[in-house]
C-alpha positions as CSV (number, residue, x, y, z in Angstrom):
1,X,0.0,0.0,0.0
2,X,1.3,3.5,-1.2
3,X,2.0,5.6,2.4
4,X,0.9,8.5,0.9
5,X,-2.7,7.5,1.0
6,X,-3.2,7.7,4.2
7,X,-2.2,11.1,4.7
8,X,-3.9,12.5,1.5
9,X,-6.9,11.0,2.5
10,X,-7.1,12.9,5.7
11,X,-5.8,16.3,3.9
12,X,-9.0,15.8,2.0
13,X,-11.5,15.0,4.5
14,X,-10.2,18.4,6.9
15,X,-10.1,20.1,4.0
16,X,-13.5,19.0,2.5
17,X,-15.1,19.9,6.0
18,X,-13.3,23.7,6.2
19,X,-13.9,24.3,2.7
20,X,-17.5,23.5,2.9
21,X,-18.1,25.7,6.0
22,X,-16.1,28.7,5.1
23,X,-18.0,28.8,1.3
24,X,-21.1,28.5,3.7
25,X,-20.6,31.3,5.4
26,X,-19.2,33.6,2.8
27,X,-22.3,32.8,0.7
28,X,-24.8,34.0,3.8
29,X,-22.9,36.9,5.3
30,X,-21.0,38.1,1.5
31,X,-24.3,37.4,-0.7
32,X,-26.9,37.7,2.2
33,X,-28.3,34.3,1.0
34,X,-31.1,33.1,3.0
35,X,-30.4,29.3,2.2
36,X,-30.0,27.2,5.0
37,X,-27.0,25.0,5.3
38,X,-28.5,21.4,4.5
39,X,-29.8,22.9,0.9
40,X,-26.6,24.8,0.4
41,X,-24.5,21.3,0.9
42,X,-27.1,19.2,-1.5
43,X,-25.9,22.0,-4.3
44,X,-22.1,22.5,-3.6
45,X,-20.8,19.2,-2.3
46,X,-19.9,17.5,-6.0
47,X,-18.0,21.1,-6.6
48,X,-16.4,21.7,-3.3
49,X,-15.2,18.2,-3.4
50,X,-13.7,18.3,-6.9
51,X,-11.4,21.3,-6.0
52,X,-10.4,19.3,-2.6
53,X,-9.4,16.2,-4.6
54,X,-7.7,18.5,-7.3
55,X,-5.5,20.4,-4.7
56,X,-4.8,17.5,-2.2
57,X,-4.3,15.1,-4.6
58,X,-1.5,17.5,-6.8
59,X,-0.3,18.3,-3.6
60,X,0.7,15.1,-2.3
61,X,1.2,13.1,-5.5
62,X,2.7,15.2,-8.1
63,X,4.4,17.7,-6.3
64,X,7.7,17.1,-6.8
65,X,8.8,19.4,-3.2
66,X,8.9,17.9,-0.4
């Protein structure tokens, strides 16, 4: 088994979860949304977890640094 699995897959699921709250909360206070948070996930968590997968994976995979 690869050991940088392990690792990447917990990058991704912290990063998923701060991510997810943080677009939350810009989207009420920045865009005064009135959206609660249950409707907001069921539209943005196929997105947010894209970009998490993107970054994490390039990050620990294919970055040459480290």
């Amino acid at each position: 088994m690869n050991p940088k699995i392990l690792p990447a897959l917990v990058s991704m699921v912290v990063s998923f979860i701060i991510l997810t709250i943080l677009s939350f909360f810009m989207t009420k206070f920045l865009l005064n949304s009135d959206q609660d948070f249950m409707t907001f996930f069921e539209e943005k968590w196929l997105i947010t977890l894209s970009v998490v997968v993107v970054f994490v994976g390039y990050k620990n995979f294919f970055s040459k640094r480290k």
